[in-house]
Backbone as numpy.savetxt, mean C-alpha at the origin, in Angstrom:
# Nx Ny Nz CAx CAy CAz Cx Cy Cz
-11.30 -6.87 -9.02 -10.44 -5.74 -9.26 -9.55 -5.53 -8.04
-8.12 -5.14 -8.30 -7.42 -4.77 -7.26 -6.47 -3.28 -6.86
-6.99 -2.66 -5.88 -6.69 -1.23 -5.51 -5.00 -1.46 -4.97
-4.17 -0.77 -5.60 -3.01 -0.47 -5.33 -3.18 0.10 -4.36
-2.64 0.06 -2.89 -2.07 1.27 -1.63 -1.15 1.20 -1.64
-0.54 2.84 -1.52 1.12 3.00 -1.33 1.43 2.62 0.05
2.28 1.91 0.21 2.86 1.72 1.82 3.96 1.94 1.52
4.67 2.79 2.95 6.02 2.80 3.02 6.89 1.55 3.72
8.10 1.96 3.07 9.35 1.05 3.38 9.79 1.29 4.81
10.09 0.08 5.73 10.33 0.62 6.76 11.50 -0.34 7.04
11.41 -1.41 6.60 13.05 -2.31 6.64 13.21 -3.16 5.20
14.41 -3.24 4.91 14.85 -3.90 3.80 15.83 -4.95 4.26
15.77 -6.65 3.94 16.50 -7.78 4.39 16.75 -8.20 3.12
17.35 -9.61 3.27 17.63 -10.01 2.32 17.02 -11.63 3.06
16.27 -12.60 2.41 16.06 -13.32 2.94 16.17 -15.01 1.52
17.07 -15.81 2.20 17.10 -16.92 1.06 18.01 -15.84 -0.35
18.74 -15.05 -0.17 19.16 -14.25 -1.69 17.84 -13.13 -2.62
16.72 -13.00 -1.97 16.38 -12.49 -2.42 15.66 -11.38 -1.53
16.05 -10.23 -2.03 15.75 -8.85 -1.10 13.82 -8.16 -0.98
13.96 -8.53 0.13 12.89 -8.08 0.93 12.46 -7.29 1.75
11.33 -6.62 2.05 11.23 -5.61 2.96 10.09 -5.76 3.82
9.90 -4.72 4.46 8.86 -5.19 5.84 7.70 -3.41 5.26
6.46 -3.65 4.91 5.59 -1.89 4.17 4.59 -1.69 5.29
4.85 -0.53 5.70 3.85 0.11 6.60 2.48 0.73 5.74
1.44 0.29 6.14 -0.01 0.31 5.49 -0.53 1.52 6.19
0.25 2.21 6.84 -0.81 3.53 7.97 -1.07 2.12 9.30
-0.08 1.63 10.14 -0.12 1.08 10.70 -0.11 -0.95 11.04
-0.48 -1.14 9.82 -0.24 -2.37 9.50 0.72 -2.68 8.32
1.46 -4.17 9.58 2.50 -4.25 8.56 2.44 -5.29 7.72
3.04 -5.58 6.29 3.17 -6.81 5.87 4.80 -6.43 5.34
5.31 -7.97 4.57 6.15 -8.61 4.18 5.87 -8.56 2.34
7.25 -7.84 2.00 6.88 -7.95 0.52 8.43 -8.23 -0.28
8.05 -8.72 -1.38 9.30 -9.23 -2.17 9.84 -7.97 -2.93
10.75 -7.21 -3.04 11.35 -5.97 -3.54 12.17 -6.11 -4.70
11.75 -7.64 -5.05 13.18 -8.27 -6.33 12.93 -7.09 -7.49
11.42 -6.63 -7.82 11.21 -5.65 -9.07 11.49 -4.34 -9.53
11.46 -3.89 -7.39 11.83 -2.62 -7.83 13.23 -2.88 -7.02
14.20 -3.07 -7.63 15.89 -3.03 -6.76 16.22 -1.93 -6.65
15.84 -0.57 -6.97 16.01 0.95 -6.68 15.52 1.26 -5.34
14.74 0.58 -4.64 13.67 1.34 -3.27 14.71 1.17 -2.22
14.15 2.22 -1.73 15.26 2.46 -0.42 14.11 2.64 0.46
14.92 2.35 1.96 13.99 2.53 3.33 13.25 4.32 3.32
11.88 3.97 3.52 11.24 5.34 3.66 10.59 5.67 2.12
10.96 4.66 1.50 10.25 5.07 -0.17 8.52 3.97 0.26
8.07 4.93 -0.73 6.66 4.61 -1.32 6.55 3.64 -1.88
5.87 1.96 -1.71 5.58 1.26 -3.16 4.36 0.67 -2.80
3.78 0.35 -4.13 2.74 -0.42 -4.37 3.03 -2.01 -4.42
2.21 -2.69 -3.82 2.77 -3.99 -3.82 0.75 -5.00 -4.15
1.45 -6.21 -4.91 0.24 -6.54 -5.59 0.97 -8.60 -5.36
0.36 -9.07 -4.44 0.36 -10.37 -4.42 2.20 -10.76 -3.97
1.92 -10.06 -3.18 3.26 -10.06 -2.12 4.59 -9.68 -3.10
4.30 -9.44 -3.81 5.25 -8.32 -4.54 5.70 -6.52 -4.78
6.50 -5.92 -4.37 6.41 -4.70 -4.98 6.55 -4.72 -6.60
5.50 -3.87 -7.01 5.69 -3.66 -8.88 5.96 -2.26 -8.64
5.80 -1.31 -8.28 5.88 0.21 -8.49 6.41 0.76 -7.28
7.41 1.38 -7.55 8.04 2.77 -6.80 6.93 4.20 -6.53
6.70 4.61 -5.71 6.35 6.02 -5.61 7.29 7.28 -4.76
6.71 8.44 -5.25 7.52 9.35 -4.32 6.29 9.46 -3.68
7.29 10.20 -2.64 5.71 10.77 -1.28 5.04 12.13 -1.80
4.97 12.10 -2.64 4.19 13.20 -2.70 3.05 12.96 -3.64
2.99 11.70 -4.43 2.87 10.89 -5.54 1.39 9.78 -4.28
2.68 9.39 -3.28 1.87 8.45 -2.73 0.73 9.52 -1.42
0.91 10.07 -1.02 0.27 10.83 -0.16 -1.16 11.80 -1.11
-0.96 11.63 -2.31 -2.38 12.19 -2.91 -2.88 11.26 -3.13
-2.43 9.88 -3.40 -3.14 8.65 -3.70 -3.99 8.23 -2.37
-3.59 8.47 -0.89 -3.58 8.06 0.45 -5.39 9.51 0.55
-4.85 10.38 0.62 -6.06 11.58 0.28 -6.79 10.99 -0.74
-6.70 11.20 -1.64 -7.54 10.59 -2.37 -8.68 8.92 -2.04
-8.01 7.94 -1.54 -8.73 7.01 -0.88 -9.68 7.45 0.56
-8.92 8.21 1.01 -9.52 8.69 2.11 -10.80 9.39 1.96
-10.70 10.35 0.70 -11.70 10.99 0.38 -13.04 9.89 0.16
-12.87 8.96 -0.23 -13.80 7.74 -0.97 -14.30 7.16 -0.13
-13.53 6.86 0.96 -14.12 5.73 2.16 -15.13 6.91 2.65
-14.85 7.89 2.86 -15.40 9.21 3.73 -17.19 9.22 2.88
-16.85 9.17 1.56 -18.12 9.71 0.76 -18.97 7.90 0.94
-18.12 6.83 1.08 -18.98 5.40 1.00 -19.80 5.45 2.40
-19.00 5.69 3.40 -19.18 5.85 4.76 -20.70 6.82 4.77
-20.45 8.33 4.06 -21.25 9.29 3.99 -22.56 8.51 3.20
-22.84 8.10 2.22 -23.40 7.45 1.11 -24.15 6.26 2.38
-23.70 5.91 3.14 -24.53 4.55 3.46 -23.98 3.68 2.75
-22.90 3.44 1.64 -22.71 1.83 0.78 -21.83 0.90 1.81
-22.33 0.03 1.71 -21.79 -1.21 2.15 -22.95 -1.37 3.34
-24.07 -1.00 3.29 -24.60 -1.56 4.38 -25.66 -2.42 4.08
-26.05 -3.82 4.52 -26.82 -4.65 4.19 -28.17 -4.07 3.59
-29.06 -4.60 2.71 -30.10 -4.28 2.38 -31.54 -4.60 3.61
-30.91 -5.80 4.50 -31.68 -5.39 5.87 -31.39 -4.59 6.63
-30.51 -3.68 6.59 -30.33 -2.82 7.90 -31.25 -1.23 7.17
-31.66 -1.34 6.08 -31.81 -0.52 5.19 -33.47 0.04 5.82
């Protein structure tokens, strides 16, 4: 299964003819292809899935999605999951 994170837009190029951008993850960056959504502008929200953007967000859209994950890691963290069954 794969979890969409909104990252923001922080540069838009054009590289070989086809327009690209550089998405801030909350500090990490990657490289994504923007051919799908040709509407995004620098500082917009998108979801990107196998070095592609598929979805536009607004920030207000993407910042409950960002809370919302946060809330989860907090309760896995809280929960003990992910910890080996020997450390148990």
């Amino acid at each position: 299964m794969c979890l969409g994170i909104p990252g923001r837009v922080i540069e838009i190029y054009e590289q070989d003819g086809v327009r690209m951008g550089r998405i801030d993850y909350g500090g990490v960056v990657k490289e994504a292809c923007l051919a799908y959504v040709p509407e995004t502008q620098v500082d917009d929200y998108v979801i990107v899935h196998a070095g592609f953007a598929i979805s536009r967000l607004d920030e207000e859209e993407a910042e409950e999605t960002l809370a919302m994950l946060r809330e989860m890691a907090a309760l896995d963290e809280a929960s003990g999951a992910g910890k080996d069954e020997a450390s148990l």
